[in-house]
Every structure is written in structure tokens, then in C-alpha cells.
C-alpha positions as CSV (number, residue, x, y, z in Angstrom):
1,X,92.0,107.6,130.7
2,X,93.9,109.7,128.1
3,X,96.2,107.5,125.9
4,X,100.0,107.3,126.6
5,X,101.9,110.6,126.5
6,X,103.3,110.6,122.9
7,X,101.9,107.6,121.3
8,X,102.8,107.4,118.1
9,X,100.6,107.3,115.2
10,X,99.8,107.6,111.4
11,X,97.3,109.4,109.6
12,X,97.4,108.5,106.1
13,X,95.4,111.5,104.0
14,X,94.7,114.9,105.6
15,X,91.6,114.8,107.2
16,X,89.2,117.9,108.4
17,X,91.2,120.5,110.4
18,X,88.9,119.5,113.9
19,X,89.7,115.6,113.6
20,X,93.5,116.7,112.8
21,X,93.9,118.8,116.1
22,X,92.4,116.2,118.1
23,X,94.0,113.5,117.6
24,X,97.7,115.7,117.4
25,X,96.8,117.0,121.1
26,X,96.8,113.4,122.0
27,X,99.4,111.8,120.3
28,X,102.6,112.1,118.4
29,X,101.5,112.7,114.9
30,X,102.7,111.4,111.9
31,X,100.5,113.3,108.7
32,X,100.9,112.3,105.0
33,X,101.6,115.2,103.5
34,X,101.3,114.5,99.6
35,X,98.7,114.6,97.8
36,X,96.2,111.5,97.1
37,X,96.5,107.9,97.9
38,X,99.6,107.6,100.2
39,X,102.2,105.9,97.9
40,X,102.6,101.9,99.0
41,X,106.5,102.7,99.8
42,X,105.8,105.4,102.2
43,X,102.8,103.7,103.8
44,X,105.2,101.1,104.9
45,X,107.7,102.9,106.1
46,X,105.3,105.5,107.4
47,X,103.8,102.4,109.7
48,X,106.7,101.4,110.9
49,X,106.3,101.7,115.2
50,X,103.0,103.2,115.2
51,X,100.8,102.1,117.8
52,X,97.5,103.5,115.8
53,X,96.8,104.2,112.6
54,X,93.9,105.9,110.5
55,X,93.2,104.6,107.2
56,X,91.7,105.3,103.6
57,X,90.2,102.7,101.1
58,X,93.1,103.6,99.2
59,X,95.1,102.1,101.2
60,X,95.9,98.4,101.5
61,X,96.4,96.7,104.7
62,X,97.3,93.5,104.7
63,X,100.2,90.7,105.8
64,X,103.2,93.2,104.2
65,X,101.9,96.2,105.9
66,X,101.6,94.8,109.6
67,X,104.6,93.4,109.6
68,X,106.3,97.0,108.7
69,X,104.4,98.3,111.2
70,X,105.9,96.5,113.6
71,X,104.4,94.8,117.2
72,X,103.2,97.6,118.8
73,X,100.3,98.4,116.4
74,X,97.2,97.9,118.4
75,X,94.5,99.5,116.0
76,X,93.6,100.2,112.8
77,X,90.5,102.8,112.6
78,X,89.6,103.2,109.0
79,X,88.2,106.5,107.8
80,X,85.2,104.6,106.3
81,X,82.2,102.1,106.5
82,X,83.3,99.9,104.1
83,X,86.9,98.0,105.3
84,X,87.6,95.7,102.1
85,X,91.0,97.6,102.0
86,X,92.2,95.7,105.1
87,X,93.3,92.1,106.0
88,X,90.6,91.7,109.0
89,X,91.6,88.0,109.1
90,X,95.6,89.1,109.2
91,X,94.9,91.9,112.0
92,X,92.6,89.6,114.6
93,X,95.4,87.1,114.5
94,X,97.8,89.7,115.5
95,X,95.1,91.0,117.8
96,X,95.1,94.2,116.0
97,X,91.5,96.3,116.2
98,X,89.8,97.1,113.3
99,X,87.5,100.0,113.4
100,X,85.3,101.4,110.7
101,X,82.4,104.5,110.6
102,X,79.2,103.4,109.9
103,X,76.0,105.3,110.5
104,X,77.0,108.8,110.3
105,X,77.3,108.7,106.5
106,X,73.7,106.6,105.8
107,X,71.6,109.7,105.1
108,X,74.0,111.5,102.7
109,X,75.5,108.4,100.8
110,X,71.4,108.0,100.5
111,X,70.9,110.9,98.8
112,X,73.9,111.0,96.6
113,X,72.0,107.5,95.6
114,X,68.5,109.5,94.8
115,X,71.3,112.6,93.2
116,X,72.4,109.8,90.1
117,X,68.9,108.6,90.0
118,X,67.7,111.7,89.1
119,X,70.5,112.7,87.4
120,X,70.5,109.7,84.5
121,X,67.0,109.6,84.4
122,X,66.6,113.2,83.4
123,X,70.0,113.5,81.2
124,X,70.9,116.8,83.2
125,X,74.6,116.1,83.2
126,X,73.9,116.0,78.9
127,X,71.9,119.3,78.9
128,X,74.6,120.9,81.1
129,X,76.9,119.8,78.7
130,X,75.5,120.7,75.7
131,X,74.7,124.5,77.5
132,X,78.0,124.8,78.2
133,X,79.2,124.0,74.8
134,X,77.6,127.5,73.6
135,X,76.0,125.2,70.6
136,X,72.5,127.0,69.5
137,X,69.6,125.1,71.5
138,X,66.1,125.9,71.6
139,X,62.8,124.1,73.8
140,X,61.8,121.4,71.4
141,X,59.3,118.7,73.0
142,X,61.6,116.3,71.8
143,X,64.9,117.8,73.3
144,X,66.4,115.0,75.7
145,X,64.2,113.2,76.9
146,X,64.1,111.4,79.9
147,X,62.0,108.6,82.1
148,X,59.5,109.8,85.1
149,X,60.8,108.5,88.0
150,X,57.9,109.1,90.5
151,X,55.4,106.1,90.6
152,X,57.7,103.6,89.2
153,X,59.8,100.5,90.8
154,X,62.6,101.2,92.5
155,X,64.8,97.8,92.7
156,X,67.5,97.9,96.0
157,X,70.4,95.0,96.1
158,X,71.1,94.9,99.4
159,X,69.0,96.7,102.1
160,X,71.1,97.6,104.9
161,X,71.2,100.7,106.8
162,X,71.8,102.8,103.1
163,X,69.1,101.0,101.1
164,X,66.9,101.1,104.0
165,X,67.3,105.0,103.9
166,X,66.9,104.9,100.3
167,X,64.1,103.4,100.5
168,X,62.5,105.8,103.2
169,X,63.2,108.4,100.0
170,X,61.0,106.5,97.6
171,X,57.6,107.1,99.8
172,X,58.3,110.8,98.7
173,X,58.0,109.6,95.2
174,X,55.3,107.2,95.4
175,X,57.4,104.2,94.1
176,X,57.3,100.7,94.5
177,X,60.3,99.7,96.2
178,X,61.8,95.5,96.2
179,X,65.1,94.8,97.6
180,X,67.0,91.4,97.2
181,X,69.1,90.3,100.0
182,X,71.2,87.3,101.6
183,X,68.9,87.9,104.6
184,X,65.1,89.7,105.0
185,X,64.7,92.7,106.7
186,X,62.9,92.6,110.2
187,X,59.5,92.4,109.6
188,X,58.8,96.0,111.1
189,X,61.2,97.6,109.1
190,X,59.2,95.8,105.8
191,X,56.0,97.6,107.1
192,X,57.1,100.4,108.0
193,X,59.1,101.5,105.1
194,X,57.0,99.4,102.4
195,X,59.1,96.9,100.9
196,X,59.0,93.4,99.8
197,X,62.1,90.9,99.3
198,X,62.3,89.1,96.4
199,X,64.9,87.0,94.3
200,X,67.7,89.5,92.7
201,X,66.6,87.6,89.1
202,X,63.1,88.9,89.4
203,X,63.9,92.2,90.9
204,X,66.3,93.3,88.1
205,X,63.1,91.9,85.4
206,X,60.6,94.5,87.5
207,X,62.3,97.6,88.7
208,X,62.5,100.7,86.5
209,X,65.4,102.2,88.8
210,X,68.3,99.3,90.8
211,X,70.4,100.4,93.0
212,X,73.4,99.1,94.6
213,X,73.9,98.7,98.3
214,X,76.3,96.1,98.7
215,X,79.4,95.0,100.7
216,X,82.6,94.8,97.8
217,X,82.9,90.6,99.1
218,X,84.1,87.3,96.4
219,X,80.4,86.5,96.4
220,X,79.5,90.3,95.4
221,X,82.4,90.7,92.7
222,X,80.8,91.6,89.4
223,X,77.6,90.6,91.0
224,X,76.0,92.7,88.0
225,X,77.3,91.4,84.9
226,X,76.2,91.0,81.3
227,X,73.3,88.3,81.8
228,X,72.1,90.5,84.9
229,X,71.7,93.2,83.0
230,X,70.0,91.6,79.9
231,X,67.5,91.1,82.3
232,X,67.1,94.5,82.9
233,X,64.3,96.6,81.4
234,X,65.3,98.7,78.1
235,X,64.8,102.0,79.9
236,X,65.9,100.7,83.6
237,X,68.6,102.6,85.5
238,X,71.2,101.2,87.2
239,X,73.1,103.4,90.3
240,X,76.4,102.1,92.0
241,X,77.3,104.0,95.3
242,X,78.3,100.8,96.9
243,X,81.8,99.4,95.6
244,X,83.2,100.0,91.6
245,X,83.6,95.9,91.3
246,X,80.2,95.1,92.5
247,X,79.6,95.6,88.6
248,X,81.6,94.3,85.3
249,X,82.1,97.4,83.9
250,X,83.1,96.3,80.7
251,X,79.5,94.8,80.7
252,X,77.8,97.7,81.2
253,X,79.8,99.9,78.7
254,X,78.7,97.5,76.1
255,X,74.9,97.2,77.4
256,X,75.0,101.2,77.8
257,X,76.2,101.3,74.5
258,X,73.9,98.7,72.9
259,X,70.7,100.5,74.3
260,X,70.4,97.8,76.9
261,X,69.4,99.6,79.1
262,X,68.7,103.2,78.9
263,X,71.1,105.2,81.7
264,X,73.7,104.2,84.8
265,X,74.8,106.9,87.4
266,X,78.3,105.5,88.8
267,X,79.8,106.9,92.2
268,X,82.5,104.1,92.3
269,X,85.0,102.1,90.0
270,X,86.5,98.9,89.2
271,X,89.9,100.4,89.5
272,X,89.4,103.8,91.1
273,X,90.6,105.9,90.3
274,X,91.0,104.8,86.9
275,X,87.7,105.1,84.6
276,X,87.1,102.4,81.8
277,X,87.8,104.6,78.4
278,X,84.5,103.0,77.7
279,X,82.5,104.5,79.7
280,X,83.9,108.0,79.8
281,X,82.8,108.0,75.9
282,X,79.1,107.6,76.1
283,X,77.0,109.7,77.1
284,X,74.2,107.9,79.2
285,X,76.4,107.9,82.0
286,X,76.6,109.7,85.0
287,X,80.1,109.6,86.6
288,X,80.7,111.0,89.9
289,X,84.3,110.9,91.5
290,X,83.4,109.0,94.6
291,X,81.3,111.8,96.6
292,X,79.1,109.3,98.3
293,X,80.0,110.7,101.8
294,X,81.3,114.1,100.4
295,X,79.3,116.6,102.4
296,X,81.1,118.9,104.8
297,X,79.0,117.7,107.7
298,X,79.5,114.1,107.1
299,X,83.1,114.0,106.3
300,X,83.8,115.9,109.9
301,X,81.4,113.4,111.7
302,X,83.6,110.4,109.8
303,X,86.6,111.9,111.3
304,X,85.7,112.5,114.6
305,X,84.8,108.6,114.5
306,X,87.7,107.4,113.6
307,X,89.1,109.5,116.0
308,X,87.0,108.0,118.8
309,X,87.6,104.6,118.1
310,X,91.5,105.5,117.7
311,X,91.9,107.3,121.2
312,X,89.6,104.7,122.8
313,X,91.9,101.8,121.7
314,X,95.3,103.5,122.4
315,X,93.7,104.4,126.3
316,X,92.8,101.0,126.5
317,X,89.0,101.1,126.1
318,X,86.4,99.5,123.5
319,X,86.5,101.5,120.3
320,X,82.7,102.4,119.6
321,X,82.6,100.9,116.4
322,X,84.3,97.6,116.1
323,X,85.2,95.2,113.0
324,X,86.5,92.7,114.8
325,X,84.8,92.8,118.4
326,X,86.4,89.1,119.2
327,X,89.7,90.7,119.6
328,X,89.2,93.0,122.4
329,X,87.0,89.9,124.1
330,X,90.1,88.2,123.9
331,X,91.8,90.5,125.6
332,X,89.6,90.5,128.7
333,X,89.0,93.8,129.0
334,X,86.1,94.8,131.2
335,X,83.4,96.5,129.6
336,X,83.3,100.4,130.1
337,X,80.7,101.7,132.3
């Protein structure tokens, strides 16, 4: 069942070309046109009437926004795994869908993960910049160096389907791997991969390399701070692909800065797009501008996602990838067959 001729809905960011054209040959399209985050005034009047839209992180969807919107909003598909942007809570008790895109970005996010490893650890963003500088520079066996990362203890904070996939990378390097998590990892999945849970205080004491896999939640908010990272080895790396406020970045300019702890590789920020001045002056940082899922492959497969679970909704069948699967149980719907 195709969805109603004309229904109307709002795509907040332009999205790949494919995922555009599909969802305009099935609905009345409504495109942002400008350029980054849709400003808040627009958004809501943008909203106002639709019966779907597809979100960004950057935007916020919560009591203010639904109500523009208007009663005939049935689902929000956000262009994203991570949905700490929108007001689940608010949407179920409209009985609005909430849709995300997991899965289809594990493998890359995974290896933008391994990118800042390898990138901090072996100061190549500081040799490219001192190459590009055109300042004399010969090969000194002294000249920037860096940790080895093969053989050593990788440390994961959370071990869901990315630091599961990170991990898988580490058997190529003959690493160590420990992950600390609210729950353990089925027992197959331990074996199989080679992993063992342990508390987050002694995994930040052990590993040479952590890396952050975690939901942005209150109990994850500045989950690494300034007495985690004094536990932290002297030349330990810390990588953040997961959300910017997962870590006090304050407290890591000043341990960066301090020689606490010898090199970070950050994918995501506090108050992205915004960059803490600290930060951008030292140079044992890696700073990436959130490129996590930024391969041309992934970004298509997000959008054809979010496409799916926005045509399934507005046809009246189960989006594939549900936040908030209470809401269409509610509604009675049989299952598709």
C-alpha cells in the first residue's frame, strides 16, 4: 500500500539525490533548502501539517515542535542511530513513531573509531601539519614520536553493535580488548570476539587505547571527566565517536594539556558544532567534524532507511526500525506478512 496521494512531509537537510527522489515520488515534499542545521524558527513553521517528517541530530524535537506540527504528524524517522535530539517520551504519548537507522552505519563509524586511534597515536595529523607548513624537516629518530598500537589494550565503554565491530578490528592487531557495560555481552559473542567485561574504574587503569561507544543519556553525561581520566595511563588514548557530552571537555583540555594522558581523537562535541578554544590550541588532538557515518555508501543506505521507515508509517505499516515499538502495538495494527 503506497501512502496517501500527496502526503505532506518535511525533510529537514538535503539528503543524497536517491533518498530525495524517493520519497518526492511519494509524497508532497517539503526540502530545507539552507544550508546547515535548519534554523529553530523555520523548523517550526516548516512542521506545521506534516504528516512525516525526517530529522537530523541537529534538530530538536520535543513538546514546542509537536505541537507546531500539528495533529496529523504520525512519524518522526530520524536520519540517525542515535535519537537524543527527540522527545521519545512527548511523541509515544501523542502516539507519534519514532524511527532511527541503526545497523547500516556499524562497520564505518567502526573504522572512523580505528582512523583516530591510529591517527593520535602516530601524530600524523602533526606531521601533516608541520609538512604543510614548508618549515625545513629532516628523518631524525627522534622526530614525533608515537605509541605502537598493535599488542596493546584496547579499553571499549560500551559494547554494542559499534564496539563489538571495533572489537572484531583489534584481532587484526593482536590487542587485548575489555569493555565495560551496564549489561555483559552474550557469552558467544565474548568468545568469539575475545573480550572480557570488567568495571569502567579498572578498564580506564589497564587499556593503552579507550574508546567511547555510548548512548548521549543523564547517566552517560560527562561520563569521562577529570578523576576518570587521572586514572588513565600517561600515554593512554582516549577516542569519542559516540556523543560530544559523553566527555567534560574542559577536563580533558586540561589533562591533554597537563601530559595526562598522551593523545584524544574526537569525532563529536559538547556543543557541536562549537569546538572548546581549548582544545583547538593543542596539538595532541585529533579533531574530526563528525564523519563517523560519512562514507558515500553509508550515508545513501541511512537515507534509504529513513525513507523506509517514513513510507512504511505514512501507508500504514510497521516502520522497520522502531524507537518506540509500543506505539504502533497500541494502535492494533496487524503485523505485516
Amino acid at each position: 500500500m503506497a501512502p496517501t496521494a500527496c502526503e505532506p512531509v518535511l525533510v529537514t537537510r538535503r539528503l543524497p539525490q536517491e533518498v530525495l527522489a524517493r520519497i518526492a515520488g511519494a509524497c508532497d515534499l517539503d526540502l530545507w533548502q539552507g544550508t546547515g542545521a535548519m534554523p529553530r524558527g523555520e523548523l517550526l513553521r516548516h512542521a506545521a501539517g506534516k504528516t512525516g517528517l525526517v530529522t537530523l541530530l541537529t534538530d530538536r524535537i520535543d513538546e514546542e515542535l509537536l505541537a507546531a506540527a500539528g495533529p496529523d504528524l504520525r512519524i518522526v524517522a530520524n536520519y540517525a542511530v542515535g535519537y537524543d535530539n527527540i522527545d521519545v517520551a512527548a511523541c509515544s504519548a501523542r502516539g507519534i513513531l519514532v524511527a532511527n537507522t541503526p545497523d547500516v552505519l556499524t562497520e564505518t563509524s567502526a573504522d572512523m573509531a580505528w582512523a583516530l586511534m591510529l591517527a593520535a597515536t602516530r601524530r600524523i595529523c602533526e606531521g601533516d601539519r608541520l609538512v604543510r607548513s614548508g618549515q625545513p624537516w629532516f628523518w631524525d629518530p627522534g622526530m614525533l614520536l608515537g605509541w605502537d598500537l598493535h599488542h596493546k589494550v584496547l579499553g571499549l565503554v560500551g559494547f554494542g553493535r559499534i564496539g563489538q565491530a571495533v572489537a572484531r578490528r583489534a584481532q587484526g592487531f593482536g590487542m587485548r580488548v575489555v569493555y565495560a557495560s551496564r549489561r555483559a555481552a552474550p557469552a558467544e559473542i565474548d568468545r568469539a570476539v575475545g573480550v572480557q567485561r570488567v568495571p569502567l574504574a579498572d578498564l580506564l587503569a589497564d587499556a593503552d587505547f579507550v574508546s567511547l561507544h555510548v548512548p548521549l543519556t543523564p547517566e552517560t553525561r560527562h561520563l569521562i571527566s577529570a578523576d576518570e581520566l587521572r586514572r588513565m595511563k600517561p600515554g593512554a588514548v582516549l577516542v569519542n565517536t559516540s556523543r560530544g557530552a559523553v566527555v567534560d571537555e574542559a577536563a580533558l583540555a586540561a589533562a591533554l594539556g597537563a601530559g595526562e594522558i598522551f593523545a584524544a581523537g574526537l569525532d563529536v562535541y559538547e556543543r557541536e558544532p562549537e569546538v572548546l578554544p581549548a582544545l583547538l590550541s593543542l596539538p595532541n588532538v585529533v579533531l574530526a567534524p563528525h564523519l563517523g557515518s560519512a562514507s558515500i555508501e553509508t550515508r545513501l543506505a541511512m537515507g534509504m532507511m529513513a525513507a523506509d521507515n517514513l513510507l512504511a508509517a505514512l501507508s500504514g505499516r510497521r516502520p522497520p526500525t522502531l524507537v518506540n515499538p509500543e506505539v504502533w502495538d497500541a494502535r492494533s495494527h496487524a503485523e505485516p506478512r
